[in-house]
C-alpha positions as a LaTeX table, in Angstrom:
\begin{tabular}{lrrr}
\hline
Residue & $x$ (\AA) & $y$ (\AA) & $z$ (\AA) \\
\hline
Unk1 & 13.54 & 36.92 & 117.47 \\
Unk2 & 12.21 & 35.29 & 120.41 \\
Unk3 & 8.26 & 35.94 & 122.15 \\
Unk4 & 7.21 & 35.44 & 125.66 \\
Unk5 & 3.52 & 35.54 & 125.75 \\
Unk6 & 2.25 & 37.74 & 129.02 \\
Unk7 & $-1.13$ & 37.55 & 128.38 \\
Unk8 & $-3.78$ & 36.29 & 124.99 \\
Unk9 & $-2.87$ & 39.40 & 123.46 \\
Unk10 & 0.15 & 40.87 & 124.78 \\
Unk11 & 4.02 & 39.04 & 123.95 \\
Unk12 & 6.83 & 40.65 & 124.81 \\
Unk13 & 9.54 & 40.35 & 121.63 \\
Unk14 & 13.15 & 40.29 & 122.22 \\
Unk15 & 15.77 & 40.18 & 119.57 \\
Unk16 & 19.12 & 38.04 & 120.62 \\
Unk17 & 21.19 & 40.20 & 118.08 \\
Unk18 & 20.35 & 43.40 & 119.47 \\
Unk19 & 19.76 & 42.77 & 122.75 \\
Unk20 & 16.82 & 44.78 & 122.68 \\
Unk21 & 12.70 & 44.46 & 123.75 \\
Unk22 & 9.44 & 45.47 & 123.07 \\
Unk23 & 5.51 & 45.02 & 123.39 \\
Unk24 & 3.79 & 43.78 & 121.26 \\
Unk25 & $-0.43$ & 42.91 & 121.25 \\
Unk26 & $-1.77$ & 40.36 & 118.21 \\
Unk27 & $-4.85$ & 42.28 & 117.99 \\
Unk28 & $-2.29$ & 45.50 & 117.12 \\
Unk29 & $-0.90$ & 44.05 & 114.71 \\
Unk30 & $-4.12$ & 42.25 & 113.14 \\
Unk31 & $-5.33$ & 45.73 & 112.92 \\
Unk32 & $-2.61$ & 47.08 & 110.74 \\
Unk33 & $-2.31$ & 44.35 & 108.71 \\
Unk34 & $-6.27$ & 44.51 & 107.81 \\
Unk35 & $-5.56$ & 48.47 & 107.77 \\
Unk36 & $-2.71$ & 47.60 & 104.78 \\
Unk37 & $-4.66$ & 44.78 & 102.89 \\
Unk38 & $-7.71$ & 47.17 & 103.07 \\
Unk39 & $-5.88$ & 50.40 & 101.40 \\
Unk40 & $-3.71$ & 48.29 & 98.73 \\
Unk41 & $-4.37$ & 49.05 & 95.38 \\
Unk42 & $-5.72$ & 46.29 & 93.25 \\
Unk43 & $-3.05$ & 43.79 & 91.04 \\
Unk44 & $-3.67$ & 44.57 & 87.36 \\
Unk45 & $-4.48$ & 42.19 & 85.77 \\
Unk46 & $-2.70$ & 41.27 & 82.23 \\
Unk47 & $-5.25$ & 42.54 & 79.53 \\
Unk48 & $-4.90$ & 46.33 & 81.88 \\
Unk49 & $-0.90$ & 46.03 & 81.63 \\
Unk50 & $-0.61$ & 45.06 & 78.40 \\
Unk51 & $-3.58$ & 48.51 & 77.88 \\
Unk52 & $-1.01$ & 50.64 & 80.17 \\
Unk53 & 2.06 & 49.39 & 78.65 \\
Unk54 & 0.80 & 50.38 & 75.41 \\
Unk55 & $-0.41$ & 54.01 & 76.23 \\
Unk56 & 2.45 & 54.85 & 78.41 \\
Unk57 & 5.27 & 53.18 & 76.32 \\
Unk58 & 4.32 & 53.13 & 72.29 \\
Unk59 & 6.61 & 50.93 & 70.60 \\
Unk60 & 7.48 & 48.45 & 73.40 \\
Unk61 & 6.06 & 45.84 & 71.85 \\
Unk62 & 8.22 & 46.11 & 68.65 \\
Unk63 & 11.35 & 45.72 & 71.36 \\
Unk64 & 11.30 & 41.85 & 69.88 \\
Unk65 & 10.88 & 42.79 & 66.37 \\
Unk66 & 13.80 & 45.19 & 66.35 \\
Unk67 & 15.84 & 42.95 & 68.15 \\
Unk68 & 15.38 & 40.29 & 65.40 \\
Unk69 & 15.98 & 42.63 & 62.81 \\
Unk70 & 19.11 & 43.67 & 64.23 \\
Unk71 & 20.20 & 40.00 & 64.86 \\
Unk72 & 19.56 & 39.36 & 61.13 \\
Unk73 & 21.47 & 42.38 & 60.06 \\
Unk74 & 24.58 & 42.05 & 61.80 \\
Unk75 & 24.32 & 38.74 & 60.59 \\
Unk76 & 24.27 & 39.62 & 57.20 \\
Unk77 & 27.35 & 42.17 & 58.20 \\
Unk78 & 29.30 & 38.93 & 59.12 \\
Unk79 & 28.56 & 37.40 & 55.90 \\
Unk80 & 29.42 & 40.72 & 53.89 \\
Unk81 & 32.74 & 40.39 & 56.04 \\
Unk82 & 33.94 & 37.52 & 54.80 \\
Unk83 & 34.01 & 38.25 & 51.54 \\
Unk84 & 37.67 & 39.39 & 50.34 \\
\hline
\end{tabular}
């Protein structure tokens, strides 16, 4: 993407792939952007994930637990294997 500026506001944009143009203005775009930022939700933070994660998914948290528990018993399987 390449700009040619036409005025302090106004560039023109043209893209070399498409071979096509357009108008752009800074203060446009400034505007949207400060339109976006305004209207986006707030990041969590971890303490409110951790409180979502739990209401909205009970049990997650034992994911690792279970995990461990099934490492340990197909480990024992392995051992019970090998005896003849």
């Amino acid at each position: 993407m390449r700009y040619f500026k036409v005025d302090s506001d106004i560039y023109l944009s043209y893209d070399e792939a498409s071979k096509t143009s357009s108008v752009i203005s800074k203060t446009e775009i400034k505007e949207l952007t400060d339109r976006l930022l305004k209207d986006m939700p707030e990041v969590p933070n971890d303490a409110e994930l951790l409180e979502w994660a739990n209401a909205n998914y009970p049990g997650i948290l034992n994911i690792g637990n279970q995990n461990k528990r099934v490492d340990e018993l197909q480990a024992q399987l392995v051992e019970l294997n090998k005896i003849r």
